[in-house]
N, C-alpha and C positions, 0 to 999 in steps of 0.2 A: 424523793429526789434530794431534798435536803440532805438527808442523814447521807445518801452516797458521797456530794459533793463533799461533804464533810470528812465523811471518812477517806475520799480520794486524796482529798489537800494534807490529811494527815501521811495518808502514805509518800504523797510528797517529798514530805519534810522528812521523813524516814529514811524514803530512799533517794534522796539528792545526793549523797557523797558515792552510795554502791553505783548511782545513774554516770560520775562523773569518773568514777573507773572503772567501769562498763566501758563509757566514751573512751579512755586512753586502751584499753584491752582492744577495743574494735578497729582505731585506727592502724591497726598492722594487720589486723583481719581482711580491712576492705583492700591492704595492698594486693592482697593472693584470693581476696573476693569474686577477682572476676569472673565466674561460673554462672553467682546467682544472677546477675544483671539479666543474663540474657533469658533468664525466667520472666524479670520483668521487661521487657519490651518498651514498659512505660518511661523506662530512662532514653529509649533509642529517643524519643520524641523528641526534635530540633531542641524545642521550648525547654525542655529539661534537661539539654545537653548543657544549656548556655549556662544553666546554674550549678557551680557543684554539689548546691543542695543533693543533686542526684545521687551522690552516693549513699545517701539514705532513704533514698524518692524511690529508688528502685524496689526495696521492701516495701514501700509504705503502700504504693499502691496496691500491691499483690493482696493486701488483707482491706485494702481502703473500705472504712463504711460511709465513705462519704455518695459510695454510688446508692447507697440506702438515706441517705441524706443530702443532695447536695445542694440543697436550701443552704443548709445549716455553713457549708463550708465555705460559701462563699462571702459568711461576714467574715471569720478570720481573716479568707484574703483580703479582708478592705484594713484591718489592724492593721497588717504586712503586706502590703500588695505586693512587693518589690520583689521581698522571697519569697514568700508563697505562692505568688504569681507563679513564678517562673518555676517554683514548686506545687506552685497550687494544684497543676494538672494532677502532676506524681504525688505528691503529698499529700494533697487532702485527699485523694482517692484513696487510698488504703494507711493511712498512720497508724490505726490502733492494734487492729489487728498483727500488722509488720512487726510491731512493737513487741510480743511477744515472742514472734520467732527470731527475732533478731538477739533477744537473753537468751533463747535454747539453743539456736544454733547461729552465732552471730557470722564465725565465718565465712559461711555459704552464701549467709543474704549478701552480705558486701561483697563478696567475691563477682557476682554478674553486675552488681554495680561501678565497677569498674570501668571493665571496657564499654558498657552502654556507652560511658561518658564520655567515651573516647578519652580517654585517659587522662581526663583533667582529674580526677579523684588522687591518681597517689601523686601529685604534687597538693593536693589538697586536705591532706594528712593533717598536715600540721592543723589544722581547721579547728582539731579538739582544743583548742586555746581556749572558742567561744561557744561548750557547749550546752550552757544554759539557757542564754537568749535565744537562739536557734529552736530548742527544743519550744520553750515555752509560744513562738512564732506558730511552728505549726504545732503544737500541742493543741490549744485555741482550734485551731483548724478542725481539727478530728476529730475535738473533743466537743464540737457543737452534735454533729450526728451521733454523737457516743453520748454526750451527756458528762463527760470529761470523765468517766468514769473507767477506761483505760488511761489516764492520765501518768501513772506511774513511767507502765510500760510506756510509753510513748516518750516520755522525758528522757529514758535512757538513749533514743532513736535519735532522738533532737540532740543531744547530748555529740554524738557522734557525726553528726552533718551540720551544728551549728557554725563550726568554722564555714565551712563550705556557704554557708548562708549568708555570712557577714559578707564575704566578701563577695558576694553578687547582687548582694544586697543594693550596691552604686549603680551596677549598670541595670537592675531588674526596675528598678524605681522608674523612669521612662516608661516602662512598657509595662508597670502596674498596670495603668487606668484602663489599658485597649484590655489585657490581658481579663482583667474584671468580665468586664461585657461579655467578651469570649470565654468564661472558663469552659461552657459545655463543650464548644468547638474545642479548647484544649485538652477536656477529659476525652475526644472523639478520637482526637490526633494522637493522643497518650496510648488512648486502647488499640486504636489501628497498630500501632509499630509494636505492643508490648502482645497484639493477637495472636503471635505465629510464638510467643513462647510463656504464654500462661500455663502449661503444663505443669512446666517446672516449679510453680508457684504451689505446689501440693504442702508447702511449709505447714500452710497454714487451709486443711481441706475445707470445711465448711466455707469460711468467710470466700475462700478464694472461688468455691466453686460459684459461689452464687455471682459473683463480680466477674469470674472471666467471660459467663454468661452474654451479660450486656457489653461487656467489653470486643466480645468479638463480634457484636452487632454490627459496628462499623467499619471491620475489614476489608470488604470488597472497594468499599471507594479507596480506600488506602492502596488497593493493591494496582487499581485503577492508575491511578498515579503513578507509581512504581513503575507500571508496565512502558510508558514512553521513553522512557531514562536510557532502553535500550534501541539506539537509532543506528541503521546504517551509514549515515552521514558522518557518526565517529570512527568508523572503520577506517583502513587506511585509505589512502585516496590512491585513485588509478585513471590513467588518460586512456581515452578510447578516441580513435578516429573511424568515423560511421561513413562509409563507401558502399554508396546505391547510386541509380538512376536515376528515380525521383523523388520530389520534398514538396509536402506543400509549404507554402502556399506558391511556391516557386513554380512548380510541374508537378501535378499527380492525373492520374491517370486510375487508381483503384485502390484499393489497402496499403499499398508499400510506401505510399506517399505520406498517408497519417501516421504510420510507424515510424517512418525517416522524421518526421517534426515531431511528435510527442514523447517518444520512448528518450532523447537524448536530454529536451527538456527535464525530462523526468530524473533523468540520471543529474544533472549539474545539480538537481536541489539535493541529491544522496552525496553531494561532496565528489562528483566525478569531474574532468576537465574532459569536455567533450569537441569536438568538431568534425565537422560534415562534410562530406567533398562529395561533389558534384558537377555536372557538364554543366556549363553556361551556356543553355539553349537558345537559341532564337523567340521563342516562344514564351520564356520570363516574362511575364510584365514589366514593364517598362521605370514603372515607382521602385521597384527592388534593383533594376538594372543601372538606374539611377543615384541609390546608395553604397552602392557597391566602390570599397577604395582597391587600386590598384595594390598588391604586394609585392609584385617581380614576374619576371619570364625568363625561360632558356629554353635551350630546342632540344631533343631527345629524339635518338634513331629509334625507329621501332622498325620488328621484324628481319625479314630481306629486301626491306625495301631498299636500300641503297640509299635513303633521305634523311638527314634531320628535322623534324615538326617542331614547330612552335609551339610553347607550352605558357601560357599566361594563367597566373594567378589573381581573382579577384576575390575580396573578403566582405561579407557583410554580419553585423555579429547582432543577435536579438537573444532576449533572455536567457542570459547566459551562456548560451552557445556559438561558436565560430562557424560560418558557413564561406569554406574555400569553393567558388566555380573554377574548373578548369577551361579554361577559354582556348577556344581554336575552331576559327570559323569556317574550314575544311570540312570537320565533322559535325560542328554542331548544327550550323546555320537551317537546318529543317525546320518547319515549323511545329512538327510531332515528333515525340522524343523517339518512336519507336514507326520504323517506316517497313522496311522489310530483311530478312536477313543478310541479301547481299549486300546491304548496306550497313547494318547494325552490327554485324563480325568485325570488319574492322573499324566499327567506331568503337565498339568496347573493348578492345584488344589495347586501341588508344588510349582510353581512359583507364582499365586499370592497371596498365604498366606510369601513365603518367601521374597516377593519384600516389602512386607510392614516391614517386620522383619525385613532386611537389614534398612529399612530408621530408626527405632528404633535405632539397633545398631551403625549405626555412628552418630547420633544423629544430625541427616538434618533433620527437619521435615516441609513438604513444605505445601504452602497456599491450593492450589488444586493438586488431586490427579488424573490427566487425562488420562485414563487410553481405550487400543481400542481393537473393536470387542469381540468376544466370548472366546477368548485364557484370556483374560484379565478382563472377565463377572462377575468372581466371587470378584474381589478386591472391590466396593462399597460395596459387601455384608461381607464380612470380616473386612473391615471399621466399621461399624455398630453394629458389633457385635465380633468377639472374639476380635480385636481392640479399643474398644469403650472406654475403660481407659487408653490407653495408650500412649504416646505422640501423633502417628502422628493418633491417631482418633479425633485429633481436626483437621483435613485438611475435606475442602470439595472435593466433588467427580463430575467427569464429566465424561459420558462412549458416545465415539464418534463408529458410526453403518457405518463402511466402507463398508460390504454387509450383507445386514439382511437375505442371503440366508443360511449361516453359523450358525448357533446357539450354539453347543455343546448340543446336546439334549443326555442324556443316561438315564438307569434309574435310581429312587431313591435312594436305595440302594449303588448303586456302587456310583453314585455323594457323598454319605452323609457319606459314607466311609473312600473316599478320602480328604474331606473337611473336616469332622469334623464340620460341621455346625450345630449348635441346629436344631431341628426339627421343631420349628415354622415358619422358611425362607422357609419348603417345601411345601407350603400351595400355594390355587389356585392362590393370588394375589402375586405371588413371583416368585420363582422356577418350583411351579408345574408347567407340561404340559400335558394335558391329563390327564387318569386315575393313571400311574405310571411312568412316565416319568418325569426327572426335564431339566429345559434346563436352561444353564449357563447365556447366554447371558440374555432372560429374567429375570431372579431375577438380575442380573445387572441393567437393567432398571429400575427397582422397585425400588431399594436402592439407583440411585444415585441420585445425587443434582440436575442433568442437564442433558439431555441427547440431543447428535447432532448428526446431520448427513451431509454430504457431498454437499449437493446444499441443496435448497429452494424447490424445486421441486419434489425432492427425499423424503423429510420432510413428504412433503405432500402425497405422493402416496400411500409411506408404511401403512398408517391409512386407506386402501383402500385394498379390497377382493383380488383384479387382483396383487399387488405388497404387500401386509402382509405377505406374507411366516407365516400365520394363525396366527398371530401377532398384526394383523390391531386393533382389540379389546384391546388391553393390549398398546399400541401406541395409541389408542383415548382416554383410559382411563388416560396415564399421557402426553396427548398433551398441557397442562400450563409448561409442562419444556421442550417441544421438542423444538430443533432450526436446522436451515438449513444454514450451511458454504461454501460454494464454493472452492475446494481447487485452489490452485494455483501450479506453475511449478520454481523449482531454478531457476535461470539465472545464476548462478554458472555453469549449468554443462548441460545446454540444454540453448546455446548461438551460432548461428550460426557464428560468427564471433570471435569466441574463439575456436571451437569445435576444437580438434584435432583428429577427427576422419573423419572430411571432406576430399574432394578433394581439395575443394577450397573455402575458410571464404569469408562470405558475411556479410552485413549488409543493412538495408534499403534503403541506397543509391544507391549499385549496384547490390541488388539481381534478377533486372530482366537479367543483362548478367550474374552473375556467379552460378548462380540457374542452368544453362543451363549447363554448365560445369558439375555442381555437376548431372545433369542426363546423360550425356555422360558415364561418371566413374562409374555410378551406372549399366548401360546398360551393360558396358565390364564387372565390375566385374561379376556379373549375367548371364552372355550368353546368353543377349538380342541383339536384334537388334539397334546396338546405331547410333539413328536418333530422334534429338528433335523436330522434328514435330510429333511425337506419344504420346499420351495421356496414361502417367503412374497414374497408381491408385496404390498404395500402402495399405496394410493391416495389421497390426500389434499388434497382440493378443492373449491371450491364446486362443487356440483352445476348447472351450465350446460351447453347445447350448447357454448359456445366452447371445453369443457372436454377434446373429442373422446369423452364417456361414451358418443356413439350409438355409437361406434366399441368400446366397453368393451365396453356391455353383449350387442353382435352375439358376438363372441369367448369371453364367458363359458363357454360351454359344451363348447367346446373345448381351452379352457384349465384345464378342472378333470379332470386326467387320476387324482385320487389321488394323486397324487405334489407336489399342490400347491395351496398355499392361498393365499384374497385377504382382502385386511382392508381397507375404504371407509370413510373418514372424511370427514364435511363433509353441508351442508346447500344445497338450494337449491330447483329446479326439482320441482315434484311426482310428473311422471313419472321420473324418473331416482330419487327417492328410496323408492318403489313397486318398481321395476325390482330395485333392491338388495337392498328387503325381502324380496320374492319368494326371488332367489337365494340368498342367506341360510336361509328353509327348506326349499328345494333340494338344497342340499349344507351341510345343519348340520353342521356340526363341521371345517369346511371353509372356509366363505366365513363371514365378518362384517360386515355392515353398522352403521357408528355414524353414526344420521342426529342428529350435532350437531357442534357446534364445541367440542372439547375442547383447550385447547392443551396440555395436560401429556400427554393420550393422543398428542397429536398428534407430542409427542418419544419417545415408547416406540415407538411403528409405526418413526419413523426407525430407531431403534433396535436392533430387535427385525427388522424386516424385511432381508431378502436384495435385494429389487429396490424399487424405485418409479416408478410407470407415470405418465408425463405425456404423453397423447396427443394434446396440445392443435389445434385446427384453427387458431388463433392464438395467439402467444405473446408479449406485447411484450418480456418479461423474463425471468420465474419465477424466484421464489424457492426451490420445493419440489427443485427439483432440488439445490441447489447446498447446503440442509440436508442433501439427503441422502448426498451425496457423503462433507460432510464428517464424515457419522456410520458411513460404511463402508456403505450403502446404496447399490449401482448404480443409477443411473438409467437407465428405457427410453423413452427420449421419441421425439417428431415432431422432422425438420429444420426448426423454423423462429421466427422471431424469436432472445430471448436464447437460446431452447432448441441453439438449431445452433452459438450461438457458445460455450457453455460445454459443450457436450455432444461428447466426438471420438469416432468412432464407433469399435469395440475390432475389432483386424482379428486373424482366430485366426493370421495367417500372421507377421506381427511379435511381437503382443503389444501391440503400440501403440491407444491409445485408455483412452476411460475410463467407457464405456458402451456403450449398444445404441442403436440411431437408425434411422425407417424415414423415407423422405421424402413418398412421394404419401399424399395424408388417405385411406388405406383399409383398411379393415379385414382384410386377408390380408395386407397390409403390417403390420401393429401385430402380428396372429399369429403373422409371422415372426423378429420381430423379439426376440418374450418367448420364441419357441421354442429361437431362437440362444444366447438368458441361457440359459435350462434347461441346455441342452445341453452350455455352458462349467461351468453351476455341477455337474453330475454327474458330466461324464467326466474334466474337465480342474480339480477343483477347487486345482491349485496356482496356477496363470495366474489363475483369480478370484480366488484370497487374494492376488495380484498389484497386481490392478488394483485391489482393498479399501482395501489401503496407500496403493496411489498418488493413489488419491480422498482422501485424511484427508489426505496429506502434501501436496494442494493449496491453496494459498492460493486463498480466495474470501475473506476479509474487505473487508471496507470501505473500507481500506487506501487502493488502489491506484484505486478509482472518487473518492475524495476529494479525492487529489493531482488528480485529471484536472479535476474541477468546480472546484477554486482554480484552476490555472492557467486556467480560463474565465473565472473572476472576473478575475484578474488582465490576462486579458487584453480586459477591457472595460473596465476600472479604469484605463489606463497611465497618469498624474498622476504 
C-alpha cells in the first residue's frame, strides 16, 4: 500500500499541469456535454443540482467506487462537507473510475452534465480558475474506497469541477452536517434519479455495471414519488352546476342522494367550482333550513300556464361546495320529495326550467350542466332550446341514468303544458314514447352532450331487450356518447374507524378482533342470540322486487340451519315487509326484521355482520356492497350491473376474489352461492380473515370515479 501511495503522489506531481489543461480543454467540452448527464441521472438529484460541482458529479458517479466503499467516503465528506456534501452523493459515488473516462472521452461525460444541472454548469465554466482544490476535495473522497490510487485521474476531474465547488462551497457549508448523517439517503436519492439512465454510463463497463446494480435498487420509491406530481387539481379548472332531486343529508331517498353530496365534494378537492341546485323541500331538516341565507327571487312563466311562479333562491355552502334551494311552496311544500306523477310532472318541469333561470339570475354560468335521472330529464332539453340564447346555454350538458327503470313517462299534452317546450322536441327521436306518451328522461338523452351511467356494465346492458326498460333502441342509437362510471363511497362518513355509530372503531389492523365485538352489540341490540361463532348475513334495502327479495324470501328457510342468522333492514313493498315479519317470529332469536330506514343501524349491520346479500335482479351500481367491503363485511351478490364489476368472485383454489357471485336470477343459484360463504367462513376461516383484509384494504372511495368525470368535463370543455 505504501509503495502505491507513493507512486500515486508521484504521478501527481507529474500530472498536475497535463490535469490543469485537461481542466481548461474540458470546460468548453461540458458546454456541448449535455448528452452525458443524462447517463448519469445522479446529477438530476435536487442535492446535486444545488452544487455545480455537478458538472463533474455526473461522471464521477457513473464509475463511483464509493458504492464498493462507502465507509471510506464519508470521512472525506467530513474534510469538505460543504462540497462534497452536496457533491458527496454524485462525487464520492463514482470519482475514480469517471476519472478515466472523462481523459478518453471528456466530451460526452460533461456533455449529460449539463442539463442534469439545469444549466447551472455553462455559466459555471469559468469554474476552472479553481481546479486544484476542487479536485484534491473530492479526490480525498474517492480515494479512501480506492486507496487514492486513481488519484491522478481523479485530479484531472477535480480539476474541471473545482470551480464549480468553490463556489457552492458558501451555500453547501449549512447543509454539510445534515448532509453527513444522510449521505446514504443522498447516494439513495442520487441513484433513484440517475436509475432510468445508467445505461448510458457503459463509459466505463465494468465499474459502471457493478454500481448501476445497487443503484437501481432504489428506484421504485423514487418512482413512487414521482407518480403524484401528476394531479388532476392542476388541470385547468371547470365549473359544474350538479341539478338532481335529492342530496343528502338534506333529502335522499336511495343512491342519488350519496352521489348528489359525495361526487361534487370530490370534484372541489380536483380544483372544480361546483354547485348544487335543488328543491327546498318541506321535509329539510330544519338545522339546514335554518342556515340557509337568502340570495334573491323573481317569478318565471312556465309552460301554458298563463302565470308567473315565484322562484326564491336559498344558499347554504359546506365543504366547498354551494348548495342553491329553489324555493316555492306551491310545489315543494310535500313532505316526500316524490308523491305521485300527477303531481311530480309539473313539479319537475318547474324545477328544471327554474334551475336554469336561477344560474342566469345570479350570473354563475358553469362549463357543464350535469344534471341526474328523470326529475332532472328535461334540463338538456330546455338548454337547447328555450335556453339556447341565453348565457348559461353556452354550458354543455351531461344527464347521468342512476336507474333507467324511472323515466317520467306522461302524456303529451300534459308534459307540453307544463314545459312549455316547442312541439318539435315531441317527435319520435326525442320525447315521444309510444303513440302519445312523452317521457322526460328520454328526450334528456336526446339533447344531451354525454350521457352516463353508474358502472361499465350497466352501460352496456341497458342497450339490451332484458335491461332497456324499452329504451335499449334509443340507448343503441346514441351509444357514441354513452359512458360507464363506477360510483364510489365517502370515507367521510362510511369509515369504520371514525364511525360513531359503532360499538367499537376498527381499522385494518385490528378488525379481525373488534369486528367480533361489533357483532356481539349487533346480536344484543336485535334480540339475537349473541355468539360469534354464528354466521350473520345482513340485508340492507329497499324492499322492491328489483331487489331479488323473491329470490330472499324462497331460500329463507333453508338458509336458517342454526348455525346462522339474518338481520333485514329497509322499507318498501308491503308484501316483502309481511314476508320478514313473519320470518322474524319463525326463527326468533335468529332472524330480525327492521322494517325502517335507520342509517346508524344501518352502519352496525355493516359492521357487526360476516356477509351481505345483494341479490339484485338489476343493479345499475350499488352502493351496499362496496360499504360493506369496506367494513370487512363479504358481499354475496348477483353478476350483474356495478355488482359484477366491483364484486370478483372468491375462487377456494387460488384465494383470489373478494366475495361470493351467482349469475342466472335463481334462487338455487343465490343458495349456493351463501352456502359456498358458510362453508369458507367454518372450515377455512383463515382465507376469510384473508379476503376481510383484502376488502378494507380496497380502495372504493370517490377518488378515482371523480378523476374519470373531470376528465369527461375536460374533455367537452377543450377551449
Amino acid at each position: 500500500m505504501a509503495q502505491r501511495k507513493a507512486h500515486s503522489t508521484r504521478k501527481k506531481r507529474v500530472a498536475k499541469k497535463p490535469a490543469a489543461q485537461a481542466a481548461q480543454k474540458k470546460a468548453p467540452v461540458a458546454a456541448a456535454s449535455a448528452p452525458v448527464v443524462e447517463t448519469t441521472p445522479v446529477v438530476e438529484n435536487p442535492k446535486t443540482v444545488e452544487t455545480p460541482v455537478e458538472v463533474k458529479t455526473a461522471p464521477v458517479e457513473k464509475t463511483a467506487p464509493v458504492v464498493e466503499k462507502p465507509q471510506a467516503v464519508e470521512k472525506p465528506v467530513e474534510e469538505k462537507p460543504a462540497l462534497v456534501e452536496k457533491k458527496a452523493a454524485p462525487v464520492v459515488e463514482k470519482p475514480k473510475a469517471e476519472v478515466k473516462p472523462v481523459e478518453e472521452k471528456p466530451a460526452p461525460v460533461e456533455k449529460k452534465t449539463t442539463p442534469v444541472v439545469e444549466k447551472p454548469k455553462a455559466e459555471e465554466k469559468p469554474v476552472e480558475e479553481k481546479p486544484a482544490s476542487v479536485e484534491k476535495k473530492a479526490a480525498p473522497v474517492a480515494e479512501k474506497p480506492a486507496e487514492e490510487k486513481p488519484a491522478p485521474a481523479a485530479k484531472k476531474t477535480r480539476a474541471t469541477t473545482k470551480k464549480t465547488a468553490t463556489k457552492a462551497k458558501a451555500a453547501a457549508e449549512p447543509e454539510a452536517e445534515a448532509t453527513k448523517s444522510a449521505k446514504p439517503a443522498a447516494k439513495k436519492a442520487t441513484a433513484s434519479k440517475s436509475k432510468a439512465k445508467p445505461a448510458p454510463v457503459v463509459e466505463n463497463p465494468a465499474p459502471v455495471a457493478e454500481e448501476t446494480t445497487p443503484v437501481v435498487e432504489e428506484p421504485a420509491s423514487v418512482v413512487e414519488e414521482a407518480a403524484p406530481m401528476y394531479d388532476m387539481s392542476n388541470l385547468p379548472r371547470r365549473s359544474i352546476a350538479f341539478i338532481g332531486s335529492e342530496c343528502h343529508p338534506f333529502v335522499k331517498t336511495g343512491g342519488l342522494g350519496d352521489v348528489m353530496y359525495a361526487l361534487p365534494r370530490q370534484l372541489a378537492r380536483l380544483n372544480c367550482d361546483v354547485r348544487v341546485i335543488l328543491p327546498r323541500y318541506a321535509c329539510i331538516p330544519q338545522k339546514y333550513q335554518d342556515q340557509m341565507v337568502y340570495r334573491g327571487e323573481f317569478y318565471m312563466d312556465l309552460g301554458h300556464t298563463g302565470r308567473n311562479y315565484y322562484v326564491g333562491i336559498m344558499e347554504y355552502i359546506c365543504d366547498g361546495v354551494v348548495y342553491d334551494f329553489i324555493d316555492n311552496q306551491e310545489f315543494f311544500s310535500s313532505g316526500n320529495p316524490y308523491t305521485n306523477l300527477v303531481d311530480d310532472i309539473p313539479k319537475y318541469c318547474f324545477f328544471s326550467k327554474a334551475a336554469l333561470a336561477a344560474l342566469n339570475y345570479m350570473n354563475w354560468i358553469p362549463d357543464i350542466v350535469h344534471c341526474h335521472d328523470w326529475q332532472a330529464g328535461l334540463v338538456p332539453v330546455y338548454l337547447r332550446t328555450l335556453f339556447k340564447d341565453s348565457p348559461v346555454g353556452h354550458a354543455r350538458s351531461i344527464l347521468t341514468i342512476h336507474n333507467l327503470r324511472f323515466q317520467g313517462i306522461y302524456n303529451i299534452p300534459t308534459i307540453q303544458y307544463w314545459s312549455g317546450l316547442p312541439g318539435e322536441v315531441f317527435q319520435m327521436g326525442a320525447l315521444k314514447d309510444g303513440y302519445q306518451d312523452a317521457n322526460m328522461l328520454k328526450g334528456g338523452i336526446a339533447y344531451a352532450d354525454r350521457v352516463t351511467t353508474v358502472s361499465g356494465t350497466y352501460a352496456g346492458e341497458i342497450q339490451t331487450a332484458e335491461y332497456g326498460e324499452h329504451l335499449e333502441g334509443h340507448l343503441r342509437y346514441h351509444s357514441g356518447k354513452l359512458r360507464g362510471i363506477v360510483n364510489g363511497i365517502d370515507y367521510d362518513m362510511w369509515n369504520p374507524a371514525t364511525d360513531p355509530a359503532l360499538a367499537v372503531n376498527y381499522d385494518l389492523g385490528n378488525v379481525l378482533d373488534h369486528k367480533m365485538e361489533n357483532k356481539l352489540a349487533l346480536q344484543q341490540e336485535l334480540g339475537l342470540e349473541q355468539n360469534t361463532d354464528k354466521f350473520v348475513i345482513g340485508l340492507i334495502s329497499r324492499l322492491t322486487n328489483q331487489k331479488g327479495l323473491d329470490l330472499v324470501s324462497t331460500v329463507i328457510p333453508q338458509v336458517m340451519d342454526g348455525n346462522t342468522q339474518v338481520v333485514v333492514l329497509g322499507t318498501g313493498d308491503k308484501e316483502y315487509e309481511d314476508t320478514f315479519r313473519y320470518y322474524e317470529n319463525a326463527y326468533r332469536g335468529s332472524f330480525a326484521a327492521c322494517i325502517q330506514y335507520d342509517e346508524a343501524r344501518a352502519h352496525r349491520i355493516y359492521a357487526g355482520a360476516d356477509a351481505l346479500l345483494v341479490p339484485s335482479r338489476f343493479e345499475p351500481c350499488g352502493l351496499t356492497q362496496l360499504n360493506a367491503m369496506h367494513y370487512g363485511t363479504l358481499p354475496i351478490v348477483r353478476e350483474t350491473g356495478g355488482l359484477k364489476d366491483t364484486v370478483e368472485p372468491y375462487n377456494t383454489f387460488t384465494g383470489d376474489g373478494n366475495g361470493f357471485t351467482f349469475n342466472r336470477y335463481d334462487a338455487g343459484l343465490l343458495l349456493d352461492a351463501i352456502n359456498r360463504a358458510k362453508t369458507e367462513y367454518f372450515t377455512n376461516r383463515y382465507h376469510w380473515d384473508e379476503v376481510v383484509q383484502r376488502d378494507m384494504a380496497k380502495d372504493v372511495s370517490w377518488e378515482n370515479s371523480a378523476r374519470q368525470y373531470k376528465d369527461l368535463y375536460l374533455e367537452l370543455t377543450q377551449w
